[in-house]
C-alpha positions in Angstrom: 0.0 0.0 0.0 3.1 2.6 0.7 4.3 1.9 -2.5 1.4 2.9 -4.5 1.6 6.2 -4.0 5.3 6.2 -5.2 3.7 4.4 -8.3 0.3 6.6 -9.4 0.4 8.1 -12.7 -0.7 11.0 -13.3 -3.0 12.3 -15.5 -3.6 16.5 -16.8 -6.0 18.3 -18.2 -5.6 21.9 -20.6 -7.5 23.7 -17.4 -5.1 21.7 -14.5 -1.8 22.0 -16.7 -2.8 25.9 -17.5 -3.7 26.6 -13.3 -0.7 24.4 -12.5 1.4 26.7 -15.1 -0.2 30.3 -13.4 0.9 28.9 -9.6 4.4 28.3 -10.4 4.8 31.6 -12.7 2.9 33.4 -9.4 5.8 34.7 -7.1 3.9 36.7 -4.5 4.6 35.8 -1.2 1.5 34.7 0.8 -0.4 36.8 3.5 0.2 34.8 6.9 -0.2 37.5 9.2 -3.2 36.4 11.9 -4.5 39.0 14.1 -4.7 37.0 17.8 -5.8 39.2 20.6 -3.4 38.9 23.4 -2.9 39.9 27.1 0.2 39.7 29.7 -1.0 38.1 32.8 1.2 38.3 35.6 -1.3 37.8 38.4 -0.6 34.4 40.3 -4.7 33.7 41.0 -5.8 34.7 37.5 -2.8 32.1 36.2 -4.1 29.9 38.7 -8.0 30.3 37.7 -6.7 29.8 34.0 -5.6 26.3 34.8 -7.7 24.7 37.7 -10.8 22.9 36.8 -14.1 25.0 37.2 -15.1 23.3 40.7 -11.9 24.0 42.2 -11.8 28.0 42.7 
């Protein structure tokens, strides 16, 4: 079973060989930027609240 993907032939199409042609002559660099809202804590009972089960406070 490992080897069959080693072994699959490929087949194209005009429309995959013409999108596969567009990606590789495309050299912009992607956008990977993610906006994730963050916060310092520096409290020791918020830290612990953060990581002690809900019954536990």
């Amino acid at each position: 079973m490992a080897t069959k993907s080693f072994t699959t032939d490929m087949k194209f199409s005009r429309k995959s060989v013409t999108n596969l042609l567009s990606a590789l002559e495309n050299n912009k660099k992607p956008n990977i930027n993610k906006s994730i809202k963050a916060s310092n804590v520096s409290d020791i009972s918020e830290i612990r609240s953060m990581f002690s089960k809900k019954g536990n406070k």
